[in-house]
TIVEX-696414 format. One record per atom (N, C-alpha, C): x, y, z. Coordinates in steps of 0.001 Angstrom, whole numbers, plus 500000, padded with zeros to 6 digits. Layout:
residues N
<lovo <X Y Z>>
...
end
This chain:
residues 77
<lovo <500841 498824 500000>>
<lovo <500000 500000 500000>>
<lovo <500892 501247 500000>>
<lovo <500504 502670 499191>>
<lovo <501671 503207 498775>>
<lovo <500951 504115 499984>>
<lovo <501885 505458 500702>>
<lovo <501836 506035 501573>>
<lovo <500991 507317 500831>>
<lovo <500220 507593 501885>>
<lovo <499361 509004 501245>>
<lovo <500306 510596 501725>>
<lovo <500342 511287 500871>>
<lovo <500466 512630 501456>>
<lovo <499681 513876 500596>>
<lovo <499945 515000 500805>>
<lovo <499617 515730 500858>>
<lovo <499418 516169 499056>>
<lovo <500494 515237 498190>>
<lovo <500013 515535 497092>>
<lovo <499101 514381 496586>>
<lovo <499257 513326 496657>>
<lovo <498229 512503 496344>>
<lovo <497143 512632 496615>>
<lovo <496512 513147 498316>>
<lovo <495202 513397 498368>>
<lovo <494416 514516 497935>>
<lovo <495752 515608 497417>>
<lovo <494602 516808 496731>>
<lovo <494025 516117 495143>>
<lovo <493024 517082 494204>>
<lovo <493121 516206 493202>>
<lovo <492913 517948 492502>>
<lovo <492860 517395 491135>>
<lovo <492853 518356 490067>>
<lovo <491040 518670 489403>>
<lovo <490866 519169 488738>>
<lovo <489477 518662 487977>>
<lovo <490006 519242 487052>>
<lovo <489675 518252 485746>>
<lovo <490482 518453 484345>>
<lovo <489215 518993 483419>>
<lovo <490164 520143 482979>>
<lovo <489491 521131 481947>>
<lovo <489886 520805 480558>>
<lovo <489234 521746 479809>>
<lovo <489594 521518 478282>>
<lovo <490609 521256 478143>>
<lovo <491446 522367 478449>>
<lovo <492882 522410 477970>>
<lovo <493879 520896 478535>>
<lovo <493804 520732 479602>>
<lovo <494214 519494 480635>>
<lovo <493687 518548 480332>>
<lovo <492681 518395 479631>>
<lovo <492241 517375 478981>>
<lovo <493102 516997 477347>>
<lovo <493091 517813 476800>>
<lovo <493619 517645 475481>>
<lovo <495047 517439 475959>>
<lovo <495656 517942 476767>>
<lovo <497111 517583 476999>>
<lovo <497182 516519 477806>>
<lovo <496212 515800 478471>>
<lovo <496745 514902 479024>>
<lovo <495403 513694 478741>>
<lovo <494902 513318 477827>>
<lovo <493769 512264 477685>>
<lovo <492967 512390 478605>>
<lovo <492852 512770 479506>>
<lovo <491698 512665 480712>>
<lovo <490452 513192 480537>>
<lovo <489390 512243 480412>>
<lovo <488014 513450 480470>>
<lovo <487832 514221 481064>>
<lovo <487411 515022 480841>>
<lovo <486871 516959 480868>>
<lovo <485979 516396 482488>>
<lovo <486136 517033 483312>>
<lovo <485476 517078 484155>>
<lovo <486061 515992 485426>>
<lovo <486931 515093 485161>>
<lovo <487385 514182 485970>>
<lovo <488276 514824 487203>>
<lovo <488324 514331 488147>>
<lovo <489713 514582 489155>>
<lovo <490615 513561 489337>>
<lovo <491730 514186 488985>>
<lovo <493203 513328 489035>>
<lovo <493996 514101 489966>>
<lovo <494964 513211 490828>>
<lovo <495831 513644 491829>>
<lovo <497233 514209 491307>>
<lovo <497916 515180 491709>>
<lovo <498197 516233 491504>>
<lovo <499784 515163 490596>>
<lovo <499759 514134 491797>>
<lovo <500797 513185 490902>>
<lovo <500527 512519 489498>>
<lovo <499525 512006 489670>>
<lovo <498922 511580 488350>>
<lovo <499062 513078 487243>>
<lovo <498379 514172 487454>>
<lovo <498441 514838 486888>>
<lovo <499951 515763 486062>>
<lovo <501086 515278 486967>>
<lovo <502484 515720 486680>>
<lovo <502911 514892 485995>>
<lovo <502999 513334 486064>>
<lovo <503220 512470 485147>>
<lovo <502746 512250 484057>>
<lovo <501552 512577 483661>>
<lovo <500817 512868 482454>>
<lovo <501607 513858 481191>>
<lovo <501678 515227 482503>>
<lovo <502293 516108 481865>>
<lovo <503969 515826 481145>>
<lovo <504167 515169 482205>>
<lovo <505238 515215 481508>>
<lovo <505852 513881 480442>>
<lovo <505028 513002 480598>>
<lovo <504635 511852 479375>>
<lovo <504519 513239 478079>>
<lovo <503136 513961 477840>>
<lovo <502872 514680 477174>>
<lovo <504541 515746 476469>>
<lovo <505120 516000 477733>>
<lovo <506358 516851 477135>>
<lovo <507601 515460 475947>>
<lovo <507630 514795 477002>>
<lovo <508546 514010 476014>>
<lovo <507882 513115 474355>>
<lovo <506628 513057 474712>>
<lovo <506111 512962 473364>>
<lovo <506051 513858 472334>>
<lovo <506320 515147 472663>>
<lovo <505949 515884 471429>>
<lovo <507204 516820 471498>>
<lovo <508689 516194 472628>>
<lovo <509685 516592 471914>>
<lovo <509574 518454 472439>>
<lovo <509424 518358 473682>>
<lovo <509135 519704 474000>>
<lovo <510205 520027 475284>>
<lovo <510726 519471 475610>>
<lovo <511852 519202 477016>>
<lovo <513188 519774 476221>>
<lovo <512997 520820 477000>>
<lovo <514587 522226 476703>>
<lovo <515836 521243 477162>>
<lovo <516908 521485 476308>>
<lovo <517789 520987 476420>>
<lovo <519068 521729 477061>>
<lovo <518513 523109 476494>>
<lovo <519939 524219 477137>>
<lovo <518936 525414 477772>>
<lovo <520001 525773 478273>>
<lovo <519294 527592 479176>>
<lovo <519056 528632 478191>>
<lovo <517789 528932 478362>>
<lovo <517485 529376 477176>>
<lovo <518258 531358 477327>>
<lovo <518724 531416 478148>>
<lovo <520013 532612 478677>>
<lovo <520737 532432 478271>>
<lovo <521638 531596 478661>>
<lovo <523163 531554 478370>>
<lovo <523111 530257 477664>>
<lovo <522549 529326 477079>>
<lovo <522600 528206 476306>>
<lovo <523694 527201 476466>>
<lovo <523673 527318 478275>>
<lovo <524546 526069 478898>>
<lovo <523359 524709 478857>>
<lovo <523942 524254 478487>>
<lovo <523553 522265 478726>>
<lovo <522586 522134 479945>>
<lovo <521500 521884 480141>>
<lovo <520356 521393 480971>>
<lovo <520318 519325 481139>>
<lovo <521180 518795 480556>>
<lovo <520728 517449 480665>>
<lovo <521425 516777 482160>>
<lovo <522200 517789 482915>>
<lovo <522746 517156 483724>>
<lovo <524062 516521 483588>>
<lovo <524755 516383 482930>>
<lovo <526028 515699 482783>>
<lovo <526471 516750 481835>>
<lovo <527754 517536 481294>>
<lovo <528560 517363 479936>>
<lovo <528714 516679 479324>>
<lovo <528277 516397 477959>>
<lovo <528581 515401 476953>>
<lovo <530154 515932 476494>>
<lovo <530302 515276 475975>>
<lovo <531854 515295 475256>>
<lovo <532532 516083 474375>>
<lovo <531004 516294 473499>>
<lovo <531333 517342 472502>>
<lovo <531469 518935 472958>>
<lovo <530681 519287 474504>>
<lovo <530681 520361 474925>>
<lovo <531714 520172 476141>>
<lovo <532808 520532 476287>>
<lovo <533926 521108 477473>>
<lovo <533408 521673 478187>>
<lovo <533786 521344 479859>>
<lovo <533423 522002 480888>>
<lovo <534006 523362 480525>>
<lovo <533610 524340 480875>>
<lovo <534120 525344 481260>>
<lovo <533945 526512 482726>>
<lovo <535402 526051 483425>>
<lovo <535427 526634 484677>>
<lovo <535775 527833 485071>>
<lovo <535583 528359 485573>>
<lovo <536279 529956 486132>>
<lovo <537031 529981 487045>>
<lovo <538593 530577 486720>>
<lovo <539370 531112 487747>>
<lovo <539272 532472 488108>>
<lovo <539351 532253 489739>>
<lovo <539269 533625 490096>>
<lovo <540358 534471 489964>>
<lovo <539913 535943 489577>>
<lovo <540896 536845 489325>>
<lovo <541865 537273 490840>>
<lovo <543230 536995 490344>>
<lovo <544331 537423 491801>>
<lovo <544705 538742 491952>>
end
């Protein structure tokens, strides 16, 4: 039995828009978890998950890949 808290027991009620982005009928309530996982099923399907800062267009995936060099700062003496 999975543990309840505070986000599982609130719920959502899904509107148009929340509906079309996430399959759920119009009018239903889904828990706030259900409702984040949806969403973000929805982001990686349609290829919508930022890859760099959209500022300074440093790397967002968490690691340096290979092709991009760390780049560190020394402090000025």
């Amino acid at each position: 039995m999975s543990k309840r808290n505070a986000l599982t027991e609130q719920s959502i009620m899904i509107d148009d828009v929340l509906s079309m982005l996430t399959g759920h009928p119009r009018g239903t309530l889904v828990s706030f978890t259900e409702m984040t996982k949806s969403l973000h099923d929805y982001i990686k399907m349609n290829g919508l998950r930022q890859r760099f800062c959209p500022h300074c267009n440093a790397s967002l995936t968490g690691s340096p890949s290979a092709s991009q060099p760390v780049v560190t700062e020394v402090p000025a003496t």
